[in-house]
Every structure is written in structure tokens, then in C-alpha cells.
PDB file of N, CA, C and O in Angstrom:
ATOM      1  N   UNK A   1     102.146  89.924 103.212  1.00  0.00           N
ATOM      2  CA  UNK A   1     102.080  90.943 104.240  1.00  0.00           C
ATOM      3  C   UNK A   1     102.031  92.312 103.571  1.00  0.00           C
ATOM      4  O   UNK A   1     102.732  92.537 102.586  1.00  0.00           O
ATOM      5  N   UNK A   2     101.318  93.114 104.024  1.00  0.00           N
ATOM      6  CA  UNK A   2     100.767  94.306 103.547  1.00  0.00           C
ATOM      7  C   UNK A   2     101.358  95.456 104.265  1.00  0.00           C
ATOM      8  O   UNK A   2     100.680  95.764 105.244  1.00  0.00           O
ATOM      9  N   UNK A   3     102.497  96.248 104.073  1.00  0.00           N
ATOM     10  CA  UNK A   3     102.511  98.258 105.020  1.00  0.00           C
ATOM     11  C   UNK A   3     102.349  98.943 104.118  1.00  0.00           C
ATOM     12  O   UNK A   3     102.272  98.811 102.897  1.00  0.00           O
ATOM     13  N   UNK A   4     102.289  99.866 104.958  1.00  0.00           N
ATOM     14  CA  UNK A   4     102.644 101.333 104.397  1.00  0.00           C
ATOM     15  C   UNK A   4     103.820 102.378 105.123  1.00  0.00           C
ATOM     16  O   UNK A   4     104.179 102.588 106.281  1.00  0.00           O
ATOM     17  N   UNK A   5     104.119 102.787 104.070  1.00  0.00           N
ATOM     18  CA  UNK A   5     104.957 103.799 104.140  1.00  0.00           C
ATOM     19  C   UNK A   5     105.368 105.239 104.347  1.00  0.00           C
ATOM     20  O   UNK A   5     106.157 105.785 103.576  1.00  0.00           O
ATOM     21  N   UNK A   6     104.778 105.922 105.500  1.00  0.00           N
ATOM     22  CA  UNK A   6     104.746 107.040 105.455  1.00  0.00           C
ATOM     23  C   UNK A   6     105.803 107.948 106.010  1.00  0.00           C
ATOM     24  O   UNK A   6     106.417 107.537 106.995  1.00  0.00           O
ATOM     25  N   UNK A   7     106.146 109.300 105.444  1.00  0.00           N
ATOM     26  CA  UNK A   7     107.556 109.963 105.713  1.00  0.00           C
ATOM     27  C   UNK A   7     107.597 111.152 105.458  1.00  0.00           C
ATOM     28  O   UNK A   7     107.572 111.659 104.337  1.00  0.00           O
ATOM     29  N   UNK A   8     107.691 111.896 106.893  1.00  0.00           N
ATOM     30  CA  UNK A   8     107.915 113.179 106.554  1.00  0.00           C
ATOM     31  C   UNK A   8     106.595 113.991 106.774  1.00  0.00           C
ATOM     32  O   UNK A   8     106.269 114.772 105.880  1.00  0.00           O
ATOM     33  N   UNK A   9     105.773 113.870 107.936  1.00  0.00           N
ATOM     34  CA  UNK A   9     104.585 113.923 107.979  1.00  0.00           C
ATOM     35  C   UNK A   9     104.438 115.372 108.287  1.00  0.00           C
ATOM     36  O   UNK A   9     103.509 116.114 107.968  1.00  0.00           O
ATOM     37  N   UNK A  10     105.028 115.524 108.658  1.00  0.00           N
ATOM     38  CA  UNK A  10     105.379 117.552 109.683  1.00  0.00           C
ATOM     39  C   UNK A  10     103.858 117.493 109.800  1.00  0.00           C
ATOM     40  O   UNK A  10     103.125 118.082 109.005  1.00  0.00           O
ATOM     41  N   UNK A  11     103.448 116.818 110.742  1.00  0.00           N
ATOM     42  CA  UNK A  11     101.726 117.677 110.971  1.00  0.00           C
ATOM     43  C   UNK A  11     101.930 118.691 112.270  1.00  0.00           C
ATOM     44  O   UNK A  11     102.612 118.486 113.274  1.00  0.00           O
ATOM     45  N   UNK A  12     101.110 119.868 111.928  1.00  0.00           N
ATOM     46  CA  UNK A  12     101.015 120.782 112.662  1.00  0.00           C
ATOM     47  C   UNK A  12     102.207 122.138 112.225  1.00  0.00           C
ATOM     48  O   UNK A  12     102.529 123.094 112.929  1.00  0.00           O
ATOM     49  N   UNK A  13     102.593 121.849 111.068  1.00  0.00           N
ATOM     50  CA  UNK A  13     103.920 122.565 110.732  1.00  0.00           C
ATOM     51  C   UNK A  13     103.796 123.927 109.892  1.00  0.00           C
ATOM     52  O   UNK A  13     104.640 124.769 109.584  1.00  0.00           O
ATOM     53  N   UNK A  14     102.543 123.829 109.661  1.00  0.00           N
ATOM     54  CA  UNK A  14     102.001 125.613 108.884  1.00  0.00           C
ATOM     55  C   UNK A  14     101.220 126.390 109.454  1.00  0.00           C
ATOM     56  O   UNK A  14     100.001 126.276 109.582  1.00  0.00           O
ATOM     57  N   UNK A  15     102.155 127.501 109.945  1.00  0.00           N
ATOM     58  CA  UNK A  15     101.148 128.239 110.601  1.00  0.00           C
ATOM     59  C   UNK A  15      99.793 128.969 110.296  1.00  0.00           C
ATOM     60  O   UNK A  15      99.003 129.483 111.088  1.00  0.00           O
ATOM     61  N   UNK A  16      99.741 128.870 108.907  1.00  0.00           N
ATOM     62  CA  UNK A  16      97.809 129.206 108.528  1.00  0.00           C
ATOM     63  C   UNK A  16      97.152 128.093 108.642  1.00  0.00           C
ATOM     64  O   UNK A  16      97.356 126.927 108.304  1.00  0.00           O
ATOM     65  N   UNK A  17      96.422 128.593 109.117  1.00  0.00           N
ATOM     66  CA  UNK A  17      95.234 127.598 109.664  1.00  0.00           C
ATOM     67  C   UNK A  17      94.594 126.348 108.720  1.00  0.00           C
ATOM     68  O   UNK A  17      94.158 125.304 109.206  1.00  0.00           O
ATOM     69  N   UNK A  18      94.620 126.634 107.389  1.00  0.00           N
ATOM     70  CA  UNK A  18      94.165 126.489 106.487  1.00  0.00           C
ATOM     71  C   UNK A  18      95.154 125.259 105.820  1.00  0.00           C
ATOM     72  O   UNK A  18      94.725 124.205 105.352  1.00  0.00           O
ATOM     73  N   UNK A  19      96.142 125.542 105.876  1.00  0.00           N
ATOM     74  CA  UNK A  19      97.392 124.622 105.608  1.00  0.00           C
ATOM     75  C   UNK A  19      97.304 123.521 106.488  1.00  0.00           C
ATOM     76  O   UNK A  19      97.009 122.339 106.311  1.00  0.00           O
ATOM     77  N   UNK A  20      97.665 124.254 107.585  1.00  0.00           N
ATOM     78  CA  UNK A  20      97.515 123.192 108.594  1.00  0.00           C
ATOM     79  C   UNK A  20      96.469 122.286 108.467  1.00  0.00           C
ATOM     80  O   UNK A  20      96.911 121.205 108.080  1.00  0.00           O
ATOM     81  N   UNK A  21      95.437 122.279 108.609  1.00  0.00           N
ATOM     82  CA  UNK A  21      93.822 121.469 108.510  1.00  0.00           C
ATOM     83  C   UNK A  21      94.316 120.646 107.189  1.00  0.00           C
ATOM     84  O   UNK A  21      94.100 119.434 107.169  1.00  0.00           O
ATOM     85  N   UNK A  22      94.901 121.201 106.203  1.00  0.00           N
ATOM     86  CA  UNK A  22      95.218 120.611 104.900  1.00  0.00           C
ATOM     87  C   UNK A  22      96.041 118.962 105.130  1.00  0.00           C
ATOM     88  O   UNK A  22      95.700 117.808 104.871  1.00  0.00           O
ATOM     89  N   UNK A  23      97.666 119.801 105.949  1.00  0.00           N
ATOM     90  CA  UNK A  23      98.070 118.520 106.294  1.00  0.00           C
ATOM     91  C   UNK A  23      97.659 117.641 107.017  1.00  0.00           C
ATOM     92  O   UNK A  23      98.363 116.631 106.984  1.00  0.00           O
ATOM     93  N   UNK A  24      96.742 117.592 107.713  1.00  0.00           N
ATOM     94  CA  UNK A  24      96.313 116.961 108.735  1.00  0.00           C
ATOM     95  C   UNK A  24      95.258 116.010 108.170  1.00  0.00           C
ATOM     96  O   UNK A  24      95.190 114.814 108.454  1.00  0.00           O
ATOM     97  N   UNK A  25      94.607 116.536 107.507  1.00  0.00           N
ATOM     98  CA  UNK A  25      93.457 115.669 106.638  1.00  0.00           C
ATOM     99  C   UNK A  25      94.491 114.805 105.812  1.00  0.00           C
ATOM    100  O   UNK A  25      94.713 113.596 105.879  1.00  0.00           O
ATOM    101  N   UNK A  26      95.044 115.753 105.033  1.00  0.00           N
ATOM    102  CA  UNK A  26      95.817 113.812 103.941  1.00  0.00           C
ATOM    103  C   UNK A  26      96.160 113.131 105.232  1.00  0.00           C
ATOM    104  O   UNK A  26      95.683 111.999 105.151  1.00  0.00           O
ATOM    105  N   UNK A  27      96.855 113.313 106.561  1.00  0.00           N
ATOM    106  CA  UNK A  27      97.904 112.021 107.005  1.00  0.00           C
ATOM    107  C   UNK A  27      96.418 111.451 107.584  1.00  0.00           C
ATOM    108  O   UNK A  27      96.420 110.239 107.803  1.00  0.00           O
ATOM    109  N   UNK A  28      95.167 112.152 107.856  1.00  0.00           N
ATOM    110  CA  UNK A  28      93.931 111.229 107.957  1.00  0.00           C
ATOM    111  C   UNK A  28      93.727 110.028 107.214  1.00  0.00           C
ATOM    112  O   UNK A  28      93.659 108.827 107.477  1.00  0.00           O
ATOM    113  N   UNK A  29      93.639 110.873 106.019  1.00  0.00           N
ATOM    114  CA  UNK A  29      93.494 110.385 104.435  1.00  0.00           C
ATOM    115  C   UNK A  29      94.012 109.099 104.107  1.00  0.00           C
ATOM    116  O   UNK A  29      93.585 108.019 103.699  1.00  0.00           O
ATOM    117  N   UNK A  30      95.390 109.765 104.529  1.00  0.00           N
ATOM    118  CA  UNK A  30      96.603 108.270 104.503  1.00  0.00           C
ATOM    119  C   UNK A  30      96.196 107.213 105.193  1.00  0.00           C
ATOM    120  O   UNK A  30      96.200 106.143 104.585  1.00  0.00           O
ATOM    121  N   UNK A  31      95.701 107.224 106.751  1.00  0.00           N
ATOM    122  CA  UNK A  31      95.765 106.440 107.909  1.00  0.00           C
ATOM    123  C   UNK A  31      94.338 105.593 107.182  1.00  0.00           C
ATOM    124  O   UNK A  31      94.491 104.427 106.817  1.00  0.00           O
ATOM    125  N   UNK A  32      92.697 106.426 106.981  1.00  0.00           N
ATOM    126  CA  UNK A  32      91.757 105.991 106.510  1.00  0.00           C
ATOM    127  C   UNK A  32      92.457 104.652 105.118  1.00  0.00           C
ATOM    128  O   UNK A  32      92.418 103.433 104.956  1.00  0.00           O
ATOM    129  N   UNK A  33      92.877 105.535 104.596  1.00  0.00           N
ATOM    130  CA  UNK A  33      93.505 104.201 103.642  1.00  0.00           C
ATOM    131  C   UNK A  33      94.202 103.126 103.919  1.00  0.00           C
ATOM    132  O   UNK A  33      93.799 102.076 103.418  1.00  0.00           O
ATOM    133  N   UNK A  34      95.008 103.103 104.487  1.00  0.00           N
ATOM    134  CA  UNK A  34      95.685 101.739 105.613  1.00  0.00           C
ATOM    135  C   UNK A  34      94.540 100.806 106.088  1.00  0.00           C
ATOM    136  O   UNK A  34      94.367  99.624 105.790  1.00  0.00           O
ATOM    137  N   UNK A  35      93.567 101.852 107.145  1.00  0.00           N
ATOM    138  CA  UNK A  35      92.434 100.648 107.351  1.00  0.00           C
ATOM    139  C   UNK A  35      91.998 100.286 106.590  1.00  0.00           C
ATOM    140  O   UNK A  35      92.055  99.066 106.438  1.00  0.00           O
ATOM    141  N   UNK A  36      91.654 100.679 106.125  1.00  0.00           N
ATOM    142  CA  UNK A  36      90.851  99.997 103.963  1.00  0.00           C
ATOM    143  C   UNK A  36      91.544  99.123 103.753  1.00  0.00           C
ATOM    144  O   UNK A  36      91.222  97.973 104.055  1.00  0.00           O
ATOM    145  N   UNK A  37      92.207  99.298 103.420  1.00  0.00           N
ATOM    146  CA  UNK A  37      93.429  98.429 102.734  1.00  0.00           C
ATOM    147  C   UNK A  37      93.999  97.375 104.060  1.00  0.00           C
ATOM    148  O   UNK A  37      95.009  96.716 103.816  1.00  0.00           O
ATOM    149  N   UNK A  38      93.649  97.295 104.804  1.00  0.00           N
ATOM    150  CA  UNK A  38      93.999  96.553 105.877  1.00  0.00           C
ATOM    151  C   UNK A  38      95.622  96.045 105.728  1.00  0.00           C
ATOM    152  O   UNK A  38      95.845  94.847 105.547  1.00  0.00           O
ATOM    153  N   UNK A  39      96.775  97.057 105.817  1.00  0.00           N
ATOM    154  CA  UNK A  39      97.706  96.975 106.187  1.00  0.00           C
ATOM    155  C   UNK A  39      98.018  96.242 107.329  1.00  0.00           C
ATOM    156  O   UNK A  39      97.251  96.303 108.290  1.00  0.00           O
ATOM    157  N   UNK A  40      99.122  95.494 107.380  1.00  0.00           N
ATOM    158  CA  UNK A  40      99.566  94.752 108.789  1.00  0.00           C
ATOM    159  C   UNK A  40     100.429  95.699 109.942  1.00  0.00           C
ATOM    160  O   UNK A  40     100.480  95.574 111.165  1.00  0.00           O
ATOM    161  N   UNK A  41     101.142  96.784 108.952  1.00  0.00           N
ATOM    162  CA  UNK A  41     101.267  97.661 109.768  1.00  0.00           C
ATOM    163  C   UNK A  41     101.966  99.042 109.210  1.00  0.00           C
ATOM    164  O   UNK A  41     102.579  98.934 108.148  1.00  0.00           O
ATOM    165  N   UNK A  42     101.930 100.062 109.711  1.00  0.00           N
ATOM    166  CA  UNK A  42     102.825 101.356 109.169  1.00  0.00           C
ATOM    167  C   UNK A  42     104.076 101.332 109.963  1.00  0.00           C
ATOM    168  O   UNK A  42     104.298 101.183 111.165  1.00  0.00           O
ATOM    169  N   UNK A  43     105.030 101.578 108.637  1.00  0.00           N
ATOM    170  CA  UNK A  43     106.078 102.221 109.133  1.00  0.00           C
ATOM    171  C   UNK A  43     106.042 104.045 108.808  1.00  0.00           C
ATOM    172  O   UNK A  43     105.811 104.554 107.711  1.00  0.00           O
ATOM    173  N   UNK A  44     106.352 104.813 110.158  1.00  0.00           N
ATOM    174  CA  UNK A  44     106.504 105.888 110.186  1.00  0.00           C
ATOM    175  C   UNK A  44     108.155 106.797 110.190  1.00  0.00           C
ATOM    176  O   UNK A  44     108.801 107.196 111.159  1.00  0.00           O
ATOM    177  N   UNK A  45     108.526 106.920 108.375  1.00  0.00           N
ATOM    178  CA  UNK A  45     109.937 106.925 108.940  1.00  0.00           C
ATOM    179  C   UNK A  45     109.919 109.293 109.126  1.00  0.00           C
ATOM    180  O   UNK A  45     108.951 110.050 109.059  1.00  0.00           O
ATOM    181  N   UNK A  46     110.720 109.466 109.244  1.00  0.00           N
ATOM    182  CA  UNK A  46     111.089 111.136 109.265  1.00  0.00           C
ATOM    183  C   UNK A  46     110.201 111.868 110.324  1.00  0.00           C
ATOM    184  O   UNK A  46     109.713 111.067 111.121  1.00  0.00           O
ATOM    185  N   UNK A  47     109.994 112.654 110.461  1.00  0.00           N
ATOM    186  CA  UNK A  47     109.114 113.588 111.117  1.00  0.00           C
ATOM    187  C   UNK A  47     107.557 113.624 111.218  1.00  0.00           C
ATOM    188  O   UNK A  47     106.789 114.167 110.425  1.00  0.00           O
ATOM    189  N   UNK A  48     107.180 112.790 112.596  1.00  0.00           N
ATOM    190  CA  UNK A  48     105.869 112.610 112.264  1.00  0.00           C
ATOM    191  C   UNK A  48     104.993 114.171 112.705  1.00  0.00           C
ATOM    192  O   UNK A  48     104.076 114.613 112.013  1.00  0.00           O
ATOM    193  N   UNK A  49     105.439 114.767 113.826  1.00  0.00           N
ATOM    194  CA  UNK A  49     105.278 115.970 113.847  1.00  0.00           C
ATOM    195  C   UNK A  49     106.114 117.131 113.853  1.00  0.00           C
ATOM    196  O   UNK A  49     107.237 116.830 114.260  1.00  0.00           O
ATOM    197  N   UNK A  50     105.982 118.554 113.508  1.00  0.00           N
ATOM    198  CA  UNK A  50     106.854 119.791 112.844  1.00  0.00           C
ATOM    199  C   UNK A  50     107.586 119.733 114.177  1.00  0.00           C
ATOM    200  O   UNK A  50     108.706 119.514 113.717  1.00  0.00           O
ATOM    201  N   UNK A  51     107.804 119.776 115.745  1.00  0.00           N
ATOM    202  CA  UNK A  51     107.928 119.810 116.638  1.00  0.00           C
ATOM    203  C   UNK A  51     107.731 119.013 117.866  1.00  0.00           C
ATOM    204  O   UNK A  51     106.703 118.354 118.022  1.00  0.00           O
ATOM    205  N   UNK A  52     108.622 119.046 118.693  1.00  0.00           N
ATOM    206  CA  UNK A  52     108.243 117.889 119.604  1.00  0.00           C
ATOM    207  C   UNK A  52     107.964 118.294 120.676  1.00  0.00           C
ATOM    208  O   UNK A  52     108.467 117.925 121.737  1.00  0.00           O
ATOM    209  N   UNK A  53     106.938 119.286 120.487  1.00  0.00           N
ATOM    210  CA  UNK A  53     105.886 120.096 121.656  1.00  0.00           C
ATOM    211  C   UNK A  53     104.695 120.795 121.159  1.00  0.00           C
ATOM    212  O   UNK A  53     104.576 122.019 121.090  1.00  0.00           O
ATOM    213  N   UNK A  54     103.608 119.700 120.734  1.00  0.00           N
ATOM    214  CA  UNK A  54     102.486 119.920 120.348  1.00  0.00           C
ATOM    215  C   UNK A  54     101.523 120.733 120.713  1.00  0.00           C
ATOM    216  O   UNK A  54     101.173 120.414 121.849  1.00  0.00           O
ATOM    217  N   UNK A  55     101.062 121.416 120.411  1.00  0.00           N
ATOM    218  CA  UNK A  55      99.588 122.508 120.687  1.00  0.00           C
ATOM    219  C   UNK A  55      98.495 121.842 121.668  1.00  0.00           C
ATOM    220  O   UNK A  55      97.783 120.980 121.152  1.00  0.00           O
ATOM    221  N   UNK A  56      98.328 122.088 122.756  1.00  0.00           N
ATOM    222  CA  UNK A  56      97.312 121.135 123.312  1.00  0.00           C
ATOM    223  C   UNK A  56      95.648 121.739 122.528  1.00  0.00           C
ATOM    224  O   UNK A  56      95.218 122.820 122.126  1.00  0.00           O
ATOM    225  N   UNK A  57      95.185 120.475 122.617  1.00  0.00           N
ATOM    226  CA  UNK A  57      93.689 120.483 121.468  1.00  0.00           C
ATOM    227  C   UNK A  57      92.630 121.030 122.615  1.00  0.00           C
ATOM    228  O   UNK A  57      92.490 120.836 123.823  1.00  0.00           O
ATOM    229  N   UNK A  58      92.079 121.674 121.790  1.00  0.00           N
ATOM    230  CA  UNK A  58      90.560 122.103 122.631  1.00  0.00           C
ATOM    231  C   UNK A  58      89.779 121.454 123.343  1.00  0.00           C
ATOM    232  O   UNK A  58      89.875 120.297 122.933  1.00  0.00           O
ATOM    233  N   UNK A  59      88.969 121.491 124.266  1.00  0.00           N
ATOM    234  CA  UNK A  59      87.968 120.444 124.173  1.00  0.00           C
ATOM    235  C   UNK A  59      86.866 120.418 123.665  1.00  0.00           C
ATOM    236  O   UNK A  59      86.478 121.535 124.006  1.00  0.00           O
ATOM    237  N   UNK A  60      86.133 120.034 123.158  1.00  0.00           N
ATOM    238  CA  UNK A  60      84.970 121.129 122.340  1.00  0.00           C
ATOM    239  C   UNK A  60      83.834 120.171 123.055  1.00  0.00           C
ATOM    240  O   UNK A  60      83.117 119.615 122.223  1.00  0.00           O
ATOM    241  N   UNK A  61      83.526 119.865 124.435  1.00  0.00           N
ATOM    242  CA  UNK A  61      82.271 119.019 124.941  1.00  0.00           C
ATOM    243  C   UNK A  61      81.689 120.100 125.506  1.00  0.00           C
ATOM    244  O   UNK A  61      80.607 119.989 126.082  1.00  0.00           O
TER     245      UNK A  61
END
């Protein structure tokens, strides 16, 4: 049996823009790799986001 381990994710937790986009791509990064790797499943331990009242996303259609 195959996980992963991820911890401490704070996405959304820097307020430059630039940072932000940063963290957000590795926990992509991370997740893209799990499917690859066909994990059975993630454990998500610590802070998956900086806050527990997220930015609502644009719509861009």
C-alpha cells in the first residue's frame, strides 16, 4: 500500500501574489505526484489552509 504525506500546507497564506501562486503550485505539484505515483491515499496532517475562510475564486468564463 502506497500514501503520502503531506503537512503544513498553509495554501493561500502569503499575501504577495507571487508567493502565493508559489505555494499553491508545489501542493499541485505534490497532488500531480500522488496521481503518478498512484498512491492509495493522502494523509493530510497540520494546516491544509492559512485560514478557515477562504478567498472566493473568480470566475474567469
Amino acid at each position: 500500500m502506497k500514501f503520502a504525506h503531506l503537512a503544513d500546507c498553509h495554501i493561500g497564506s502569503w499575501r504577495d501574489p507571487k508567493l502565493r501562486d508559489t505555494s499553491t503550485n508545489a501542493f499541485c505539484k505534490a497532488i500531480d505526484k500522488c496521481v503518478k505515483e498512484k498512491v492509495d491515499f493522502i494523509l493530510i496532517a497540520g494546516d491544509l489552509f492559512n485560514t478557515s475562510l477562504q478567498p472566493k475564486r473568480q470566475n474567469n468564463s
